[in-house]
N, CA and C atoms as a LAMMPS dump frame, in Angstrom:
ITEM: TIMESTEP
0
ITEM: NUMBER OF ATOMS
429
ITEM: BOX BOUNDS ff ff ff
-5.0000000000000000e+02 5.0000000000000000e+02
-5.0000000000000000e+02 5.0000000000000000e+02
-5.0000000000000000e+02 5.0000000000000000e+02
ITEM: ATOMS id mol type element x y z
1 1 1 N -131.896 169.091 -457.968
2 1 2 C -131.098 167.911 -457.648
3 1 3 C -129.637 168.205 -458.009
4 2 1 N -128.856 167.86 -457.193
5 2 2 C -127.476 168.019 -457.426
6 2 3 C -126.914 167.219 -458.641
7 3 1 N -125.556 167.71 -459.107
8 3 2 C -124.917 167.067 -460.208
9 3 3 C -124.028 166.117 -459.51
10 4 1 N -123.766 165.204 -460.501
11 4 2 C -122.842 164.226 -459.919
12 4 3 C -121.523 164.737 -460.633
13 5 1 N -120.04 165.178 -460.033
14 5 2 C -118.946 165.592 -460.982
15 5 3 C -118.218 164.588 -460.242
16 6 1 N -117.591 164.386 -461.45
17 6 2 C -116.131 163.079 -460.678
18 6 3 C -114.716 164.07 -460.896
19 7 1 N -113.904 163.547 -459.9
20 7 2 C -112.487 164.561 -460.174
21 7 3 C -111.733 163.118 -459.75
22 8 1 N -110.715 162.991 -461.109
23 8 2 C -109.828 162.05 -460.894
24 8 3 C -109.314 162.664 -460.429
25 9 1 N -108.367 161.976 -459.243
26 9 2 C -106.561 162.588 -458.95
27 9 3 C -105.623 161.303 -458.599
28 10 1 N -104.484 162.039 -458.575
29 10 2 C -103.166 160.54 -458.941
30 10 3 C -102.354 161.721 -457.793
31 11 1 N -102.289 162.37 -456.882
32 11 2 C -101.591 162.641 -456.017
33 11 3 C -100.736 163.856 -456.601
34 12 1 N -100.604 164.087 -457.878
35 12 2 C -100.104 165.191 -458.418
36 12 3 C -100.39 166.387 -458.583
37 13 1 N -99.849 167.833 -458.543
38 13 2 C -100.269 169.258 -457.891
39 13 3 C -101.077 169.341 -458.91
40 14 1 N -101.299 169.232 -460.495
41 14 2 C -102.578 169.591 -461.279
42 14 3 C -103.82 169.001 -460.929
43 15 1 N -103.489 167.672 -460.557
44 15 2 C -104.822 167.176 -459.967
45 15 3 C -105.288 167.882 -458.732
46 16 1 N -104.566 167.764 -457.956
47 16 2 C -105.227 168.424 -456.621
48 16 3 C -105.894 169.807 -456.867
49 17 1 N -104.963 170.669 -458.126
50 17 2 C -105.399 171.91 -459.02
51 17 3 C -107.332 171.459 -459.012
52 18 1 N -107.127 170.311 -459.835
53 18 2 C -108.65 169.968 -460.505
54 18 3 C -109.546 170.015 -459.457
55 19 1 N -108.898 169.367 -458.013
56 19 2 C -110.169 169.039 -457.269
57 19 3 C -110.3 170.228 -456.035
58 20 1 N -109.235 171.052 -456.335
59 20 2 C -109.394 172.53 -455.437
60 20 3 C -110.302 173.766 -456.622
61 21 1 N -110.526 173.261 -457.471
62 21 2 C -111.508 173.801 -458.779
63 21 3 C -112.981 173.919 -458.673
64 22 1 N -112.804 172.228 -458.055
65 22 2 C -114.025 171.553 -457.905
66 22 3 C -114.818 171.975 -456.515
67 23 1 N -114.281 172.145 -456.033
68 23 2 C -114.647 172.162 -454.353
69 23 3 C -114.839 173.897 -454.769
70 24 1 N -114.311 174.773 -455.086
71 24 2 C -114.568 175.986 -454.791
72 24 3 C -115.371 176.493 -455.881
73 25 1 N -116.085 175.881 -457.015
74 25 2 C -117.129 175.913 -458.356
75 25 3 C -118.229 175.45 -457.793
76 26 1 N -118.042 174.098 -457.217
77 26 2 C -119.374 172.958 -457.428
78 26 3 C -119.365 172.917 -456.098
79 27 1 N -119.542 173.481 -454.905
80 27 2 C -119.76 173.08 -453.19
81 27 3 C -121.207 172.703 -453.489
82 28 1 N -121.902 172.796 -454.08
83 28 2 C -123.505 172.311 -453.633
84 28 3 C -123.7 171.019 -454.35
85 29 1 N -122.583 170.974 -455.046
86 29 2 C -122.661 169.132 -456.374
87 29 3 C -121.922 168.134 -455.406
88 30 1 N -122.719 167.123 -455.747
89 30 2 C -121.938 165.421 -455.398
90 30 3 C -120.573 165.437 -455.923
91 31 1 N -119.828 165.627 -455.389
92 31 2 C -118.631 164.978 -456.16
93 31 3 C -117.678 163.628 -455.743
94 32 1 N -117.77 163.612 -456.489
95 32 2 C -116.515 161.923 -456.369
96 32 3 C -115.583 162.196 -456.54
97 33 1 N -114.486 161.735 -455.94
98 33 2 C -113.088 161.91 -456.621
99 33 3 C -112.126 160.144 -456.198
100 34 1 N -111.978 160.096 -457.737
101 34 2 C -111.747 158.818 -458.128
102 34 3 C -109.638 158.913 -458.261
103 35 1 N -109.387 157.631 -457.583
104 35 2 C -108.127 157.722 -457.613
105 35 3 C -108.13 155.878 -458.38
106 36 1 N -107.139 155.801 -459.585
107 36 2 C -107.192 154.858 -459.862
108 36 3 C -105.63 154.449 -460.234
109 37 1 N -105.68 153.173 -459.675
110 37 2 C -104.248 152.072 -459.593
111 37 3 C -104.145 151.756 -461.053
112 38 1 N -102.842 151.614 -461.284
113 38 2 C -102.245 151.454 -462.813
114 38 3 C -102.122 149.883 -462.086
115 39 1 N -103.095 148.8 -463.087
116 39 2 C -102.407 147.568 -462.988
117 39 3 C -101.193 146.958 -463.072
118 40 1 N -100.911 146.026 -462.118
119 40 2 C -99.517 145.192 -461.776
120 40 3 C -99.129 143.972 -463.052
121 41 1 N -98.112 144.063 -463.46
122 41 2 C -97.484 143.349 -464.059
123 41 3 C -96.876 142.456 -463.313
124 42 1 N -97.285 141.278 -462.888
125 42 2 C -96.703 140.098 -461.697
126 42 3 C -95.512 139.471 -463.075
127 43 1 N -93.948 139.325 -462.479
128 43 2 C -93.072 138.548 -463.183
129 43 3 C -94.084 136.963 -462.686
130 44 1 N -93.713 136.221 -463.651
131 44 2 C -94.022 134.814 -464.138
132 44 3 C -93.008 134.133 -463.474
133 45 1 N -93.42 133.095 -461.952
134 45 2 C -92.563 131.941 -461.518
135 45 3 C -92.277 131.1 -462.157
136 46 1 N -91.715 130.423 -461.854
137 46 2 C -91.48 128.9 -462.614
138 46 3 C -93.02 128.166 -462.509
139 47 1 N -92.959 127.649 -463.809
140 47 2 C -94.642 126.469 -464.459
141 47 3 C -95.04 127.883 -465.095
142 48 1 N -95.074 128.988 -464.834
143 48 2 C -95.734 130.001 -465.906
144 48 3 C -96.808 130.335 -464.822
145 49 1 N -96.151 130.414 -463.203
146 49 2 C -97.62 131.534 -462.188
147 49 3 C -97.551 132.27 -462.25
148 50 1 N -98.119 133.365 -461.99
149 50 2 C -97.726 134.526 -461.185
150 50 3 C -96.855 134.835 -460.155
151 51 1 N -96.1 135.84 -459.481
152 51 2 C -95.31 135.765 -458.062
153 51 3 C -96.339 136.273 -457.343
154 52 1 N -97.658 135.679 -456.42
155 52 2 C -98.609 136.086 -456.209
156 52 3 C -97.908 136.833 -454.81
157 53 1 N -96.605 136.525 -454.427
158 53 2 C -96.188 137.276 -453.001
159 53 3 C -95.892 138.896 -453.513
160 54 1 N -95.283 138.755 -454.638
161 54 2 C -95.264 140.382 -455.703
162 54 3 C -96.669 141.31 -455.497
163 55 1 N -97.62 140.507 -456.1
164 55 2 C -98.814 141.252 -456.643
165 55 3 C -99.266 141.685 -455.056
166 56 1 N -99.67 140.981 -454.176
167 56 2 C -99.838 141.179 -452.899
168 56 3 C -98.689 141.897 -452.324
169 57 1 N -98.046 142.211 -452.442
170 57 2 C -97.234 143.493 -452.146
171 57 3 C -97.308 145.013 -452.46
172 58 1 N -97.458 144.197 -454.232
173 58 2 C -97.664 145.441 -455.277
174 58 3 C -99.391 146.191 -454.348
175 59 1 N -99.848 145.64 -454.082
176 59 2 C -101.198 145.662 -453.816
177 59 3 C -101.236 146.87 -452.267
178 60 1 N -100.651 146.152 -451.395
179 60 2 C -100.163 147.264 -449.977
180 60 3 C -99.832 148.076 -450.289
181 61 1 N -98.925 148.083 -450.835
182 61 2 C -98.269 149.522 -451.025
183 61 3 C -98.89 150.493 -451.845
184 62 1 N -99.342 149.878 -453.321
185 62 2 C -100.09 151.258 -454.15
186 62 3 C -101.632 151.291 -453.343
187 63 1 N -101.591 150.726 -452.85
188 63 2 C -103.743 150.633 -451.88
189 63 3 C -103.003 151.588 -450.875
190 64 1 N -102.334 151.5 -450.135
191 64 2 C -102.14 152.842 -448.916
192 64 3 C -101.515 153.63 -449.259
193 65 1 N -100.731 153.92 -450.803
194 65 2 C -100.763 155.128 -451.3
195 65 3 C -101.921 156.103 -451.697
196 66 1 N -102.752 155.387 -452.245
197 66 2 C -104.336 155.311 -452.471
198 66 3 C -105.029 156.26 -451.74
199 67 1 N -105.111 155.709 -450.528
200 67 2 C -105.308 155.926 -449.094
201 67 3 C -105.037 157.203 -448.639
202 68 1 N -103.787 157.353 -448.704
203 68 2 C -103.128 158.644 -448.692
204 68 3 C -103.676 159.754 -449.505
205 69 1 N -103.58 159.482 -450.512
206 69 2 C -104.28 160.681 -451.807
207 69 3 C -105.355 161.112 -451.516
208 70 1 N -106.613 159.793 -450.889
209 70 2 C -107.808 160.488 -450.876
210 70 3 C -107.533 160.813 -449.556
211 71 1 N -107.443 160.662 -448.498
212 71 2 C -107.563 160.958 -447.333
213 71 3 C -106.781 162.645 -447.403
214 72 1 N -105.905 162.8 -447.877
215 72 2 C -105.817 164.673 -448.039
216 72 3 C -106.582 165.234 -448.984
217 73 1 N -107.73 164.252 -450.221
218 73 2 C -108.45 164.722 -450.768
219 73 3 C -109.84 165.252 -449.693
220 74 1 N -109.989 164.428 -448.841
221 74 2 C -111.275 164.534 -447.71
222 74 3 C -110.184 166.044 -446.661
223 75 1 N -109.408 166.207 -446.792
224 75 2 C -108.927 166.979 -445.883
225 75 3 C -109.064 168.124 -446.487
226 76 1 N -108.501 168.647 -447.801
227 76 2 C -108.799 169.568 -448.635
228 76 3 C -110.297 169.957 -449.065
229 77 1 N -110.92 169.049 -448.869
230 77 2 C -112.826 169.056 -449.141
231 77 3 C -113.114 170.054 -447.635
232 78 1 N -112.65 169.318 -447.004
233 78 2 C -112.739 169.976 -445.16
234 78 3 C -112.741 171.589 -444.954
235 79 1 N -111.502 171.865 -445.812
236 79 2 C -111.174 173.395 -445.679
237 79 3 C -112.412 174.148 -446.208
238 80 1 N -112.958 173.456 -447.297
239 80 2 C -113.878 174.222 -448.428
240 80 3 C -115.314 174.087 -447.767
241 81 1 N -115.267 172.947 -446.882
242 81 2 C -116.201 172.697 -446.018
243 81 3 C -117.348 172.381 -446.679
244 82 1 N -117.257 171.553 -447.907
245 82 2 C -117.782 170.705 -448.37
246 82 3 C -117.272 169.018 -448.466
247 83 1 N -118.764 168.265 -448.374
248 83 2 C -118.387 166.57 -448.726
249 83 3 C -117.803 166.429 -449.81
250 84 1 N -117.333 164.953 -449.807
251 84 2 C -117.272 164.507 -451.038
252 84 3 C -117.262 163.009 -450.648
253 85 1 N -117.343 162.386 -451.468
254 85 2 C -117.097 160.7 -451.181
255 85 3 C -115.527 160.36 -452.565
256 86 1 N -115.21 159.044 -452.08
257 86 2 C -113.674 158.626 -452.502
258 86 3 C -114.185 157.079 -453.232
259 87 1 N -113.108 156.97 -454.306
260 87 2 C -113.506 155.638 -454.776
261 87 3 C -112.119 155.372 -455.24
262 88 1 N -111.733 154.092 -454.957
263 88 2 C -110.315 153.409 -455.464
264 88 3 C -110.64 152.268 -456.429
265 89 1 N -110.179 152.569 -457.434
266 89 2 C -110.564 151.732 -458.861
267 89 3 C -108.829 151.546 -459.438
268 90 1 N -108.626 150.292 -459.958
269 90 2 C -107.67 149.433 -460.677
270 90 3 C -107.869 149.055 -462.007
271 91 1 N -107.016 149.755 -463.008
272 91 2 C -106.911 149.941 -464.077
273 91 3 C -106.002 150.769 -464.487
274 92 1 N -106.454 150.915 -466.123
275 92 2 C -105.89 151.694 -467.207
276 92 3 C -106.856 153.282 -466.733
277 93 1 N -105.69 154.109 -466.436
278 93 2 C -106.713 155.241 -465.607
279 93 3 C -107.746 155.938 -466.513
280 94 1 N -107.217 155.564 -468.091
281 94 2 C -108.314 157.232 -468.874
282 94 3 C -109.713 155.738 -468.957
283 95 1 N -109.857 154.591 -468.567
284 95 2 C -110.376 153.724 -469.204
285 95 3 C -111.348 153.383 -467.842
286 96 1 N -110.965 153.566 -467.137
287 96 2 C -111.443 153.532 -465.371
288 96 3 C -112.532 154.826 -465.399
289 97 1 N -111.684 155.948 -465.651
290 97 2 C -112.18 157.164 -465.103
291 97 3 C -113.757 156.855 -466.496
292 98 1 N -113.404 156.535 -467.583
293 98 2 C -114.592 156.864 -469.022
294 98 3 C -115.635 156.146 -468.283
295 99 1 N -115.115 154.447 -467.639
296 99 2 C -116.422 153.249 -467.045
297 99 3 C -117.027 153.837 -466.079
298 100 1 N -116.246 154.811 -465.38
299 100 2 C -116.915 155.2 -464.164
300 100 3 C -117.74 156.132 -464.454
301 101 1 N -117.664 156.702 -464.915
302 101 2 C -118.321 157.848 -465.766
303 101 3 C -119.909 157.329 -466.15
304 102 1 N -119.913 156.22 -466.707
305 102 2 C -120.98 155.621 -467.563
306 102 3 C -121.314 154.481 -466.563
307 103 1 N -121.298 154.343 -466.119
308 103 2 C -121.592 153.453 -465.209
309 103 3 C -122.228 154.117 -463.972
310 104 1 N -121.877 155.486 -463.521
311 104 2 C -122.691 155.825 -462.402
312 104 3 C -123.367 157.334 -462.853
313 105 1 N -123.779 157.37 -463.75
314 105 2 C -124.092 158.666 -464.569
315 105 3 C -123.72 159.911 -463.975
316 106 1 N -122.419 159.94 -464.314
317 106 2 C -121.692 161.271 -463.684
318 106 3 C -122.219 162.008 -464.92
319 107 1 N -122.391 163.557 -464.556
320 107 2 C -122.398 164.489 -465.647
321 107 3 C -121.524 165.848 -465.83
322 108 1 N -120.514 165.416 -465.072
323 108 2 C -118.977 166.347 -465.063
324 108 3 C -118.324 165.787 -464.98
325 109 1 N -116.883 166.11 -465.433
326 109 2 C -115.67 165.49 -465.433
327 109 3 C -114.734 166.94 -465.352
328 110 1 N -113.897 166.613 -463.97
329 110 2 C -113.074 167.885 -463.92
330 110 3 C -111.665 167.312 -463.403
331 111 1 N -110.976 167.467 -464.1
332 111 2 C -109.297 166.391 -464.458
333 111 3 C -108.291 167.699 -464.573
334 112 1 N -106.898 167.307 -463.494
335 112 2 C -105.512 167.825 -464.372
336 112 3 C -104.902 167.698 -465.736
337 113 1 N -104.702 168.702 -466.043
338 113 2 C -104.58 168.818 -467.572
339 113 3 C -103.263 167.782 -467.716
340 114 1 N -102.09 167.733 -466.705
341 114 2 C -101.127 166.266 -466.76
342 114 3 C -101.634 165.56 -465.305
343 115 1 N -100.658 164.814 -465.392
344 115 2 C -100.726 164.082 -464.022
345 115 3 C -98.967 164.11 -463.003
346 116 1 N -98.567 163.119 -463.455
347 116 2 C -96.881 162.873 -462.654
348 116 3 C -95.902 163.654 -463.629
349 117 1 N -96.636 163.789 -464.858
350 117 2 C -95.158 163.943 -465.554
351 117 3 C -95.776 165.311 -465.865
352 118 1 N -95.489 166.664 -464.886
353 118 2 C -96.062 167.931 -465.089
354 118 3 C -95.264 168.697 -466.352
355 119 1 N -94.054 168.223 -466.403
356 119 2 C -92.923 168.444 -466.746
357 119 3 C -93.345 168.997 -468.678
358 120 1 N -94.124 168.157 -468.886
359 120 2 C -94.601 167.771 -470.507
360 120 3 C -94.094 169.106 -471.003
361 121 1 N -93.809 169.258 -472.986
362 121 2 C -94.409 170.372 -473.316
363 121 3 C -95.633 170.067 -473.793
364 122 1 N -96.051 169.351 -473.991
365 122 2 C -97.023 169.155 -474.177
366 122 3 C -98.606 170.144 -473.107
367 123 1 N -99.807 170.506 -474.403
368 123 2 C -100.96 171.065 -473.234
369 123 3 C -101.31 170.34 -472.599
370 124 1 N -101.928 169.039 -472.977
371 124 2 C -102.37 168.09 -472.069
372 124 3 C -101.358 166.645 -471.928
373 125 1 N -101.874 166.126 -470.55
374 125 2 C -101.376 164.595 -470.874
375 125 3 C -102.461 163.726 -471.225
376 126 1 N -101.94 162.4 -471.299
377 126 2 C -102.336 161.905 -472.371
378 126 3 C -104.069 160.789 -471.633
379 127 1 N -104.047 161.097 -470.205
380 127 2 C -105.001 160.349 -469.609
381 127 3 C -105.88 161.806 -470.108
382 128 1 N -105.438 162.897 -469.575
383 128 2 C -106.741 164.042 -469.727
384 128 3 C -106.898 163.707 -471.076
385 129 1 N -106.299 163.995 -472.105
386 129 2 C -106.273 164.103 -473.42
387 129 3 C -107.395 162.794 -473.681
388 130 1 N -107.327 161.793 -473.695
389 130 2 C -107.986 160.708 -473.766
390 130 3 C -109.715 160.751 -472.953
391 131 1 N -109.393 160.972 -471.96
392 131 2 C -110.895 161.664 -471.028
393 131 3 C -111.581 162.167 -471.725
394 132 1 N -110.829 163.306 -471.923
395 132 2 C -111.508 164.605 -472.505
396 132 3 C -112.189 164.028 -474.49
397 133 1 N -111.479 162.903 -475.052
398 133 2 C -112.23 162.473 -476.419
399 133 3 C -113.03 161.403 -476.151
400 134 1 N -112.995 160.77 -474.915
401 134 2 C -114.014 159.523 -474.674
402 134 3 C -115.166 159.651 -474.322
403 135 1 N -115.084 160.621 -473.012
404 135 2 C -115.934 160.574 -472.203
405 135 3 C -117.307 161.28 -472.669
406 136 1 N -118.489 160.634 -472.73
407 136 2 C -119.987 160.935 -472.993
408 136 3 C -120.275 162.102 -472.168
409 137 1 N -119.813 162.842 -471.645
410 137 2 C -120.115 163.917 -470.428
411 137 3 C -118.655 165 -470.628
412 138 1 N -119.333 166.373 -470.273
413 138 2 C -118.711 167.206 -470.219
414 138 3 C -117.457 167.256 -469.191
415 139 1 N -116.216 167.793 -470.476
416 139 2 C -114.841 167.545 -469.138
417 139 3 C -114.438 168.769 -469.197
418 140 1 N -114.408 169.268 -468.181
419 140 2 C -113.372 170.864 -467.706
420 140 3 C -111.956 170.251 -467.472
421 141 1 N -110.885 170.553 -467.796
422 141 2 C -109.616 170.668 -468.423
423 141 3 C -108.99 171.606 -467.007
424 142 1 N -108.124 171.2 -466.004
425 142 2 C -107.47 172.301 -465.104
426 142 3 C -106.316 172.67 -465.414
427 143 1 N -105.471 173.536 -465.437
428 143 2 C -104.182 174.137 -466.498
429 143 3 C -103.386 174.97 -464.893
């Protein structure tokens, strides 16, 4: 029976690193690759609402960025000429990626060692870094 491995990515070259890892290690494993939205901070209208025309904005735009990421994630799967399936989840990403994890009994985790800010001196960033001490399942680290 195949393994289930999840590969977060956020559109950044280590991630795509992780899930060009994944695809050319694991072609015979399930993999998922999970892209997850950093929740919206809606400014507060007058009475104390939300600007629900904001959040619904905020919402188009990071959802068909989304969109974008996985859809060259399914394109890059293509080359390797293996499946994969896509999941868009909203949250705190190291906190998304741990639920998802435990929630659909993944038993790999294969993550960019940063994400946007490649720049770090740092070895890891701080979503891998966090993954990699939460998560109940084994995480491969991409560098």
């Amino acid at each position: 029976m195949p393994r289930r491995i999840l590969v977060p990515i956020d559109g950044s070259r280590k991630s795509t690193e992780g899930l060009e890892y994944a695809l050319s290690m694991y072609s015979q494993e399930m993999i998922t690759v999970l892209h997850v939205m950093q929740p919206f901070e809606p400014e507060v209208a007058e009475g104390g609402q939300p600007a629900y025309d904001e959040m619904d904005e905020w919402y188009e735009t990071h959802h068909g960025e989304a969109e974008r990421i996985l859809d060259e994630a399914h394109e890059l799967a293509s080359e390797y000429e293996t499946g994969i399936s896509t999941v868009i989840d909203i949250g705190e990403p190291w906190r998304a990626i741990v639920s998802y994890v435990e929630e659909h009994d993944i038993e790999h985790v294969i993550i960019g060692s940063h994400g946007r800010n490649e720049d770090s001196p740092l070895p890891l960033g701080s979503v891998a870094e966090t993954v990699m001490r939460r998560a109940p399942v084994l995480v491969s680290i991409v560098r």
